[in-house]
C-alpha positions as CSV (number, residue, x, y, z in Angstrom):
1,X,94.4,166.4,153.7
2,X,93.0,165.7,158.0
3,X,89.6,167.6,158.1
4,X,88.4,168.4,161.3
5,X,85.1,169.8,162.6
6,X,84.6,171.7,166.3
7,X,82.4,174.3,167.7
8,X,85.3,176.8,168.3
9,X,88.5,177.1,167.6
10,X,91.1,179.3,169.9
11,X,93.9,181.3,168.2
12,X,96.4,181.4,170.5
13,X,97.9,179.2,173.3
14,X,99.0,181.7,176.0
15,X,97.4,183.0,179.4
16,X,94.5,184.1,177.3
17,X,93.9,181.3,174.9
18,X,94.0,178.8,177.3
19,X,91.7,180.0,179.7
20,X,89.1,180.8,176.8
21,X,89.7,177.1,175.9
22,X,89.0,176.0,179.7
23,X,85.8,178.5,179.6
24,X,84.4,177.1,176.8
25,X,85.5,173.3,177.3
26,X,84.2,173.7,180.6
27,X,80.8,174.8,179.2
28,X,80.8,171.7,176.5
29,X,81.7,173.4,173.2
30,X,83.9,171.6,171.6
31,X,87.0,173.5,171.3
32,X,90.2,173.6,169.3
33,X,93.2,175.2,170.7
34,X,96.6,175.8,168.5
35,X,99.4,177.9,169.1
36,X,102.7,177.7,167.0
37,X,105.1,177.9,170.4
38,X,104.7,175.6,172.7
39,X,104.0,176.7,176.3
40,X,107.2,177.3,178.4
41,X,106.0,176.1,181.8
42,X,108.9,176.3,183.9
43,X,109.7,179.5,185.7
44,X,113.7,179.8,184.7
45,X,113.4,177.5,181.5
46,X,114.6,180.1,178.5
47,X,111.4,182.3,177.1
48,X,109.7,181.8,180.2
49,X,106.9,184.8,181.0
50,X,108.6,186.0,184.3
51,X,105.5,189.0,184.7
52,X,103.3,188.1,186.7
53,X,98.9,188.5,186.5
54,X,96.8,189.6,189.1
55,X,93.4,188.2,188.7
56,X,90.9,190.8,190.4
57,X,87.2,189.3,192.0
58,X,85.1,189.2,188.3
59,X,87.6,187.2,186.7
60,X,88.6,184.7,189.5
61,X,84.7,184.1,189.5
62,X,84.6,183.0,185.6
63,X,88.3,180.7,186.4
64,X,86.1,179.2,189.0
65,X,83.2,178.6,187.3
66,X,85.6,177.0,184.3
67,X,87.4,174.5,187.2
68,X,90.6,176.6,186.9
69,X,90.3,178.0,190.3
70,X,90.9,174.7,192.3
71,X,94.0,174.1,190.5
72,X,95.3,178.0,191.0
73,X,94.6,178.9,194.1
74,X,97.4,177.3,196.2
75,X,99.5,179.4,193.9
76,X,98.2,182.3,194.6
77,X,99.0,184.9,196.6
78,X,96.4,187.5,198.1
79,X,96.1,191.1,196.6
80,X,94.6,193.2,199.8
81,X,96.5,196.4,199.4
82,X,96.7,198.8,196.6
83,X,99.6,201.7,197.5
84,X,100.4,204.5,195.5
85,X,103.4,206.0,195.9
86,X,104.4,209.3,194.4
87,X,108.8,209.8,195.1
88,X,108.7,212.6,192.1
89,X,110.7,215.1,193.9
90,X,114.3,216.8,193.8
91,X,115.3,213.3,195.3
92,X,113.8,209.6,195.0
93,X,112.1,209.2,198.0
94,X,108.3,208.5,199.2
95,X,106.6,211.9,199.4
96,X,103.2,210.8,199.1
97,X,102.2,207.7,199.9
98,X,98.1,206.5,199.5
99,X,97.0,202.8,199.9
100,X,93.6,201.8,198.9
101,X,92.4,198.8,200.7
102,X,89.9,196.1,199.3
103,X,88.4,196.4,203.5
104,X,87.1,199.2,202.2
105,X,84.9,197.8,199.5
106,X,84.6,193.8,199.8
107,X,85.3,191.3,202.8
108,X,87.5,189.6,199.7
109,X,90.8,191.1,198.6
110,X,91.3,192.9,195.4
111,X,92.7,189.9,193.9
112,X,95.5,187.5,193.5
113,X,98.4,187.0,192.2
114,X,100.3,184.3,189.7
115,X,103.3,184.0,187.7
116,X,102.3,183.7,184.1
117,X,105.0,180.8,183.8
118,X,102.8,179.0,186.4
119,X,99.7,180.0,185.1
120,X,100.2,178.3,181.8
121,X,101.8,174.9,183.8
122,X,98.6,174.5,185.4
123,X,96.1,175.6,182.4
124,X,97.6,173.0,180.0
125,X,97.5,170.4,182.8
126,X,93.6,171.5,183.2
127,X,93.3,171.3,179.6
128,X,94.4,167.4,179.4
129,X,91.7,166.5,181.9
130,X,88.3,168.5,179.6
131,X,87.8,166.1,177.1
132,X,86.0,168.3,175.4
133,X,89.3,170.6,174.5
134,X,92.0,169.1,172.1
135,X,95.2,171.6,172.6
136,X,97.9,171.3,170.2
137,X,100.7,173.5,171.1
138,X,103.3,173.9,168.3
139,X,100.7,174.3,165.4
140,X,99.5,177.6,164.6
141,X,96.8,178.9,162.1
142,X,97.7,179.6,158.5
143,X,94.6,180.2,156.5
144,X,91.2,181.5,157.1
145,X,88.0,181.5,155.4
146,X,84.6,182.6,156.4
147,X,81.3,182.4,155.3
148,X,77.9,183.3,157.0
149,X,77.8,180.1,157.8
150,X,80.7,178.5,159.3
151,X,84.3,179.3,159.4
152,X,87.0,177.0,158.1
153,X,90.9,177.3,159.5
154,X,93.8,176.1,158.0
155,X,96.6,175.1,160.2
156,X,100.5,175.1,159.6
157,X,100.2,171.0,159.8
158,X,98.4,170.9,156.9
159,X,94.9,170.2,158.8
160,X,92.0,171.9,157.8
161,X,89.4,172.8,160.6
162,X,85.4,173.8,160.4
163,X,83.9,175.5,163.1
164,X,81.3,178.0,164.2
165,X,83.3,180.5,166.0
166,X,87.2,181.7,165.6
167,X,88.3,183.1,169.0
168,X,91.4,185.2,168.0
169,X,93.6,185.1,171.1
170,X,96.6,185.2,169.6
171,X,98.1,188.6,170.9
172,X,98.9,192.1,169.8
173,X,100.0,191.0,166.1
174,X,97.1,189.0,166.0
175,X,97.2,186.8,162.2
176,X,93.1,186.2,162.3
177,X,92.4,189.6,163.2
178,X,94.6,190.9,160.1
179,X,93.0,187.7,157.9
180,X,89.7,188.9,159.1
181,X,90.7,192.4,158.2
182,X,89.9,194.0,160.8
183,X,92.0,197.5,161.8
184,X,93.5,198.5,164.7
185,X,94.9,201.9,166.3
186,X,98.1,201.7,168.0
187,X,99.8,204.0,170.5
188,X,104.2,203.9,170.9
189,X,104.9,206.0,174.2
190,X,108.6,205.2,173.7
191,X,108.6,203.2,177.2
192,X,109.9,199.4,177.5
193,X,109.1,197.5,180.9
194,X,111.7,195.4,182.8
195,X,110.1,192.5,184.4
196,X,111.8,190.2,187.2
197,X,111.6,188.8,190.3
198,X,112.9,189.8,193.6
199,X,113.8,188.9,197.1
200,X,113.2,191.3,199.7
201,X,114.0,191.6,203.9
202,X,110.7,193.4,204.9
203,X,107.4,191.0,204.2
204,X,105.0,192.6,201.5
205,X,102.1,191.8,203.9
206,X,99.7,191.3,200.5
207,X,100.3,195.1,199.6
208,X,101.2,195.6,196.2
209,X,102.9,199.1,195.8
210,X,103.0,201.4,192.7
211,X,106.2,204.1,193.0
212,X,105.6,206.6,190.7
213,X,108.7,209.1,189.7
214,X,109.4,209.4,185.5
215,X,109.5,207.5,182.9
216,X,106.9,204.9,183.9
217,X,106.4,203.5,187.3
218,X,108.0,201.0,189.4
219,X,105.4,198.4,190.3
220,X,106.3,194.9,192.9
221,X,103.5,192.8,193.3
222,X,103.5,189.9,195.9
223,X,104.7,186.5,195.2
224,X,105.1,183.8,197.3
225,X,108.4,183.3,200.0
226,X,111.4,182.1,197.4
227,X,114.3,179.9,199.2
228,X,112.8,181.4,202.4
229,X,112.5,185.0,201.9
230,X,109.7,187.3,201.4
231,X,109.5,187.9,197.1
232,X,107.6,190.6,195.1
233,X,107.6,191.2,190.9
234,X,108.3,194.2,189.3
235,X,107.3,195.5,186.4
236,X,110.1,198.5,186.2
237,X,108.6,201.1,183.0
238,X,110.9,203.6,181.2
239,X,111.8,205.0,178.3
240,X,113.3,202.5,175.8
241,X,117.3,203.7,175.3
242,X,117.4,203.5,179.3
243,X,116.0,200.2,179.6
244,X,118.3,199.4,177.5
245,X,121.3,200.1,179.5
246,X,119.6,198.6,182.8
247,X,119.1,195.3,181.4
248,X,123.0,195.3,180.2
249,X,124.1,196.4,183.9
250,X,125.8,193.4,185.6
251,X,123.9,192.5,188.7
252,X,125.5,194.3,191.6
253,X,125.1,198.0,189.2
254,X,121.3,196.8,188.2
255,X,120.6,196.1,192.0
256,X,121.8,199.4,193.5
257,X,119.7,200.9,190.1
258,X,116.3,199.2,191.6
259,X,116.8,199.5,195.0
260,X,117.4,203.4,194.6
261,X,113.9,203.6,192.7
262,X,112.4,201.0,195.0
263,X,112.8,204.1,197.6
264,X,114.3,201.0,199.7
265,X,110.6,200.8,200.6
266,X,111.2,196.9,201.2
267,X,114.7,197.3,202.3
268,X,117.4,195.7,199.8
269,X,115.9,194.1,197.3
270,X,117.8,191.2,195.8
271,X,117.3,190.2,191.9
272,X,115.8,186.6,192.1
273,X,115.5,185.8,188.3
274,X,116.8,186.8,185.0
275,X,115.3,190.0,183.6
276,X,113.1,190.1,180.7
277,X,112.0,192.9,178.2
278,X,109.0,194.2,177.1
279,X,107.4,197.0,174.8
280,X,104.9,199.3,176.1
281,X,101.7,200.4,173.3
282,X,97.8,200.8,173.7
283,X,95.9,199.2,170.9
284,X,92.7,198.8,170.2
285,X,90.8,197.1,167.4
286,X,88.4,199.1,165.6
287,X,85.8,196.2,166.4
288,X,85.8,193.5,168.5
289,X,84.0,190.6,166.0
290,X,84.2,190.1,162.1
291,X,82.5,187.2,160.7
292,X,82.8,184.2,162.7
293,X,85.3,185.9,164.5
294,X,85.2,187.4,168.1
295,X,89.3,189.2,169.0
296,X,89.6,188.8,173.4
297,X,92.2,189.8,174.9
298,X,95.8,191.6,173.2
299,X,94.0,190.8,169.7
300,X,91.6,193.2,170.7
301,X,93.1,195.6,173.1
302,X,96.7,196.2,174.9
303,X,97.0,198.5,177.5
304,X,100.4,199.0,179.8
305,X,100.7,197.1,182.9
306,X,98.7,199.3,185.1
307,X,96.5,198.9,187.6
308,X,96.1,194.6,186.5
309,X,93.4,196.0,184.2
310,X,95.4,194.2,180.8
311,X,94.4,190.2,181.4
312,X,91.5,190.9,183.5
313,X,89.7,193.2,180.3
314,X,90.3,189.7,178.7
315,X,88.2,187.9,181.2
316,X,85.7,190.1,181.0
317,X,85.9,189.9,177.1
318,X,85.6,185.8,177.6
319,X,83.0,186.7,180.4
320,X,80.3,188.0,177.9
321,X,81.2,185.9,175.2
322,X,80.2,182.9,177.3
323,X,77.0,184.7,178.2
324,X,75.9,185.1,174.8
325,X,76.7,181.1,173.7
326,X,75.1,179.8,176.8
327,X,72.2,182.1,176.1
328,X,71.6,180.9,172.4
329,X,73.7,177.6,171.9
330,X,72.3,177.6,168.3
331,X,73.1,180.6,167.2
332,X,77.2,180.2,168.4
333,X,79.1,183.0,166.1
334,X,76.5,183.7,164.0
335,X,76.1,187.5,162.9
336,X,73.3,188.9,165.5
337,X,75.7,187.2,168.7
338,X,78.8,188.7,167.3
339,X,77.3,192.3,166.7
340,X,76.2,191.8,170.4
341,X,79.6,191.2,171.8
342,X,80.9,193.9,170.0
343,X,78.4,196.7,171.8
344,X,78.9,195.1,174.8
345,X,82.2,195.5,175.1
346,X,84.0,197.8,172.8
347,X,82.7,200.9,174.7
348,X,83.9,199.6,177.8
349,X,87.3,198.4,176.3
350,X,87.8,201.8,174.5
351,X,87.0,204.0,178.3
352,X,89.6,201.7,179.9
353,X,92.4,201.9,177.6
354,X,91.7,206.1,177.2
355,X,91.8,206.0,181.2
356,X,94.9,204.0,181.7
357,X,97.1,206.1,178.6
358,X,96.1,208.9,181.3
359,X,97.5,207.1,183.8
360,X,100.6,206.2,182.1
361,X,101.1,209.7,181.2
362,X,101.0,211.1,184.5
363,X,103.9,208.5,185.4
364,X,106.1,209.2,182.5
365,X,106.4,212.8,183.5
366,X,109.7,214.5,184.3
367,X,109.4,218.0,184.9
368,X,109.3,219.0,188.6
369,X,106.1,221.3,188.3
370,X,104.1,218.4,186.5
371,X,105.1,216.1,189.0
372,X,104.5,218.5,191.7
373,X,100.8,218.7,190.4
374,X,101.0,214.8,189.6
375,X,101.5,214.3,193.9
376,X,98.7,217.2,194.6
377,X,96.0,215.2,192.6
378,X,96.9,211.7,194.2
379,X,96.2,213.3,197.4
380,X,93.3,215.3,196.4
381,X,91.5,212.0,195.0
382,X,92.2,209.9,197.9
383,X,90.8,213.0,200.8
384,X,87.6,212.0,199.1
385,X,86.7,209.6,200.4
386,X,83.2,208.1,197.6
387,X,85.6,209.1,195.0
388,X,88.2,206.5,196.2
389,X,85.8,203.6,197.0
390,X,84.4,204.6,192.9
391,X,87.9,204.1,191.5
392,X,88.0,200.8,193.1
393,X,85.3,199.5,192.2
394,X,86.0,200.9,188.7
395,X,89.4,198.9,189.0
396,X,87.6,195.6,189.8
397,X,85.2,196.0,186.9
398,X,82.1,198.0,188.0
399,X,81.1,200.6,184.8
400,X,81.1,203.9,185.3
């Protein structure tokens, strides 16, 4: 039996686990990184991730810091405008239209965006060049055993690992966060998401536009030009049965579908990729550490995609856990660091995923007097003009 000793080992091996594996690397823990599927790094391979992640000011400072940044940023494509767009009337069409602009608050936009295929490409590449990390994609955890002292993780090779601290990244159905026995509350709204890419006449000009009818809302994000022409993602949320039947439509049906909820606010959108599913929950662990054991990311909170709050909570997740080794090398997942993390960021985690179930709410509605009010209250919070400049600094990360 191959026995194996690191400082940390990562659960998980997508978006998540392999930038807490660069983070740490970068700050010389040793780290261990497994995941049982290899990464799909190519953007129209089959399981590729087609969503994409918008990495807002806090966490693109802690991808810097970790040398991920230099490898990203050519990729990237500038997040500068937020618009909201209510088209919740008799007919789908813009009636109120808000944008939120990063001038407002920073000389920096709000963020920027990347394809998670792409993001992974580039973070196993960063990966092979820390020789501090050893990633092994295709080998997942099995076992775990903790002690005050040390942790010890068996993996589905038969190798059995010792280290000081677990990081569970290994998504919603986390296995070390049910091994550590740690409970979670989860929240079904009955919603799927369709996400794909598109190709569109009118340039995006960095603006990334939430339309906002029933069931969920309709959300394209900037990409870079594909084969020449200005492209966006969407992330298209509504209720399950009728994602269903979108994602069966043959291409010429499911393209006059979007482009009648896109309000044709980018003129005809063309589909640019296949389209993938996705359930919608909320989740969130009932703590954020067990022994040994911190949960980042979907391990310890899913939210739905709105507002880029899902992968950047992660970050910030990563962010303090970094704090708190760096601050006390010695003391790496012992119980006083772990109880610390928790405090620090399951109050925070908790606010954000109550606000954004709010938010998804108010998008799912279908009644015209709700989404009458729904409009009124976008325009009430944006004539105010501190209360706007609060919400985005809220969305980049500043606590209430």
């Amino acid at each position: 039996m191959t026995q194996a000793s690191y400082d940390i080992v990562v659960s998980g091996g997508g978006v998540a686990g392999l930038t807490a594996a660069a983070v740490f690397g970068g700050a010389g823990f040793s780290v261990l990184c497994v995941d049982p599927a290899p990464p799909v790094t190519a953007r129209d391979a089959a399981g590729s991730d087609l969503r994409t992640t918008a990495f807002l000011q806090p966490a693109q400072a802690l991808l810097d810091r970790a040398g991920l940044w230099a490898r990203l940023a050519p990729h990237a494509t500038d997040l500068q405008v937020m618009r909201i767009v209510d088209a919740g009337g008799e007919l789908p069409e813009p009636r109120v239209v808000r944008e939120f602009n990063a001038s407002d608050i920073s000389e920096r936009p709000f963020g920027w965006n990347l394809p998670n295929w792409l993001l992974r490409r580039e973070m196993v590449a960063h990966l092979e060049s820390l020789p501090s990390v050893t990633f092994k994609p295709g080998t997942g955890t099995a076992t775990l055993f903790t002690r005050e002292a040390e942790a010890r993780v068996g993996l589905s090779d038969g190798t059995r690992v010792r280290c000081r601290l677990v990081i569970a990244a290994d998504g919603r159905g986390s296995p070390i966060r049910e091994a550590a026995g740690i409970h979670v509350k989860t929240t079904r709204y009955g919603q799927k998401a369709l996400a794909f890419a598109v190709t569109h006449p009118i340039p995006h000009d960095n603006v990334s536009t939430e339309i906002h009818r029933s069931g969920g809302p309709f959300t394209l994000v900037p990409l870079p030009d594909h084969d020449g022409r200005p492209s966006s993602a969407i992330v298209w949320m509504e209720e399950g049965p009728e994602v269903a039947r979108l994602a069966a439509l043959p291409v010429p049906e499911f393209e006059a579908a979007m482009n009648v909820r896109s309000c044709h606010l980018f003129g005809p959108l063309t589909l640019a990729s296949r389209r993938t599913v996705w359930p919608i929950i909320s989740q969130v662990a009932e703590r954020m550490s067990g022994e040994r054991v911190a949960l980042v990311a979907e391990a310890a909170h899913v939210v739905p995609p709105i507002g880029a709050q899902g992968l950047n909570m992660s970050l910030g997740d990563m962010r303090v856990l970094l704090e708190l080794a760096e601050a006390n090398p010695e003391a790496l997942g012992d119980r006083t660091m772990l109880d610390t993390y928790h405090r620090r960021r399951h109050f925070e985690v908790q606010a954000r995923v109550t606000g954004i179930d709010l938010l998804n709410r108010a998008s799912m509605l279908s009644t015209q007097p709700l989404r009458d009010a729904r409009a009124q209250a976008l325009s009430a919070i944006y004539s105010l003009a501190p209360v706007r400049k609060t919400l985005m600094q809220m969305g980049l990360g500043a606590r209430g």
